[in-house]
Steps between C-alpha positions, in 0.01 A plus 500: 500500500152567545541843753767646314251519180242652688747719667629650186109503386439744793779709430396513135165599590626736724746689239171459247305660743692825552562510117116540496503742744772749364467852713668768240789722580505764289902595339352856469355744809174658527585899364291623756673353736855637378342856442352467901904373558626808349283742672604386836848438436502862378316638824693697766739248712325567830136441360580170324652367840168618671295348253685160492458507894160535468467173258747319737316577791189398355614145343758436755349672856782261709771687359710183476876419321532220387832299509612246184823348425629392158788267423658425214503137437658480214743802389666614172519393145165584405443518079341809519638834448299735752716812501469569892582112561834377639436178454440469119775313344568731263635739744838499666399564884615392863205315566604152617295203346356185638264259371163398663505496846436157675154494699639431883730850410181726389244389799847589713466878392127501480569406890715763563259753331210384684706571819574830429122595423438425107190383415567421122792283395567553122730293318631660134671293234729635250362367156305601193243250576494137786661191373330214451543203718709490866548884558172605429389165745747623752342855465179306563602387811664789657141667455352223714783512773465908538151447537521257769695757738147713446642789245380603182723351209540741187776395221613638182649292242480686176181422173280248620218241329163436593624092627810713702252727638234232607770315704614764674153558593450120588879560744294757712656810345304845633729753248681474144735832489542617133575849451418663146802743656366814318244592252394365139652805289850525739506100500730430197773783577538254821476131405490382164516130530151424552179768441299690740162243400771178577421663893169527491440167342672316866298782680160335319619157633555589823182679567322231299605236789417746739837580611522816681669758249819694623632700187635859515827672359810696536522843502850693402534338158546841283108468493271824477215615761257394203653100498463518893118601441460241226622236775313582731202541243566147407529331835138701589330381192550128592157314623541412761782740592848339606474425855875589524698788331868502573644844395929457479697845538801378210836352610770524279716232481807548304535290189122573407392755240323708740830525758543905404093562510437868589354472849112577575393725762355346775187711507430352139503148659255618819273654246435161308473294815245772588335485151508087530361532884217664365394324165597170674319571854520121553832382409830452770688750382870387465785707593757290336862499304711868606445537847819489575563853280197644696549661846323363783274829463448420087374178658229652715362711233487207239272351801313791571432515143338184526709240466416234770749245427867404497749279384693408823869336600870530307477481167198506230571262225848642446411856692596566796247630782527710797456111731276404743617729834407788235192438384401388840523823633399686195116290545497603847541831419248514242290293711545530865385822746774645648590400889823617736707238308498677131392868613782721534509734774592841394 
């Protein structure tokens, strides 16, 4: 019995350890920040995009795209009531539920994604917060088994604890995706089954195991330019800054409360990523949820912008996505020179 006391000694000390060494994310952003948001947002469209390729440039001179895959590995019948969500079970959708994936079945499409170029397998889970006991162990080990095929594992499961987060440290986990989806102020008109600070609470767990932070939102939502700013404002204010800010164009699944959402022009959602590429000169970019309701050349401009990531494959969760033959050639052709076999002869 003797190791398994000390064992659970270490893992106390460990939790004890991080408790003492809590880094702080504020729930509010730095107004200087926002007002520095609004300015730019509010610049002419060609001199933000010029500016924002000058901070890409800078921070990210190999003018890489880089390719992650997220599965759903457990869909539907989440408690929450996320207006924009098809799978809240208060909803009547289309979405087709299963329960947790088994293990062998996740490293099978982390496989296949690797294959076809990603370099980040994320795996999302469809509840308010992880179950104790053989689902969260099972989550545990399909962490371990995508890092043995050498990509980065990112999951999101919902509200974590300190304990939840330290384990998923302890599995090898490089990213914890939790979106606060839009700012502070707009944040109730959205969700209100849990608060804005319930978010930021996981995000303080997660950075204090020293999981890499992915957390952005969706854009779309019957939000104004100022709630756009105050995300933004938010996600800039964090210290350190998220190393990954996924930005979602909304989907609108009908059955959800958000199904006859006016839609936003897609020059509003180039200006943010250009507004996030510059306050958040470090972070992957993430074009994420939409693409499939922007044209190829809507695409190109997000990544001009500054965007310098993408979700890749068939479906997103529950959204579908252009696939991989698509975004294949869309990276080359943000990324390759020209030769005879894509130049057109006139």
């Amino acid at each position: 019995m003797e190791p398994i006391i000390e064992s659970q000694d270490n893992q106390l000390g460990k939790l004890q350890c991080n408790l003492n060494s809590v880094k702080t994310i504020s729930e509010d952003y730095d107004e200087a920040i926002y007002q520095k948001a609004i300015t730019l947002y509010k610049k002419p469209f060609l001199q933000l995009i010029q500016e924002a390729a000058g901070v890409h440039k800078e921070s990210w001179p190999e003018a890489d795209i880089q390719r992650s895959a997220l599965l759903s590995i457990k869909t539907g019948s989440c408690p929450e009531d996320c207006s924009y969500c098809p799978q809240s079970a208060r909803y009547e959708t289309d979405i087709k539920k299963h329960p947790l994936m088994e293990v062998n079945d996740i490293v099978e499409k982390a496989k296949a994604a690797k294959a076809n170029g990603a370099e980040r397998f994320c795996m999302g889970a469809a509840w308010r917060k992880p179950p104790r006991g053989e689902q969260f162990d099972r989550v545990l080990e399909a962490i371990r088994e995508v890092k043995s095929l050498g990509m980065e594992a990112c999951v999101t499961l919902g509200l974590l604890n300190e304990e939840q987060a330290l384990k998923l440290k302890e599995a090898g986990l490089d990213y914890y995706n939790h979106n606060v989806d839009t700012s502070k102020d707009y944040y109730s008109k959205v969700i209100t089954t849990r608060k804005f600070q319930d978010r930021v609470q996981t995000l303080r767990h997660v950075r204090n195991n020293d999981i890499n932070v992915c957390c952005g939102g969706i854009l779309g939502m019957g939000e104004s330019s100022d709630d756009r700013m105050k995300l933004i404002a938010f996600l800039a204010t964090m210290d350190p800054q998220p190393e990954s800010v996924p930005i979602n164009f909304l989907v609108k699944f009908d059955g959800t409360p958000l199904e006859n959402t006016q839609d936003l022009d897609i020059l509003h959602f180039v200006r943010t990523i250009a507004v996030a590429r510059i306050l958040l000169p470090k972070a992957r970019i993430r074009l994420s949820a939409g693409r499939m309701d922007m044209s190829r050349e809507a695409q190109i401009l997000c990544l001009t912008a500054g965007a310098n990531s993408i979700f890749s494959g068939e479906v997103l969760l529950t959204s579908p996505l252009p696939g991989y033959t698509f975004d294949n050639q869309l990276i080359d052709d943000m990324t390759k020179p020209l030769n005879k076999e894509n130049m057109n002869v006139l």
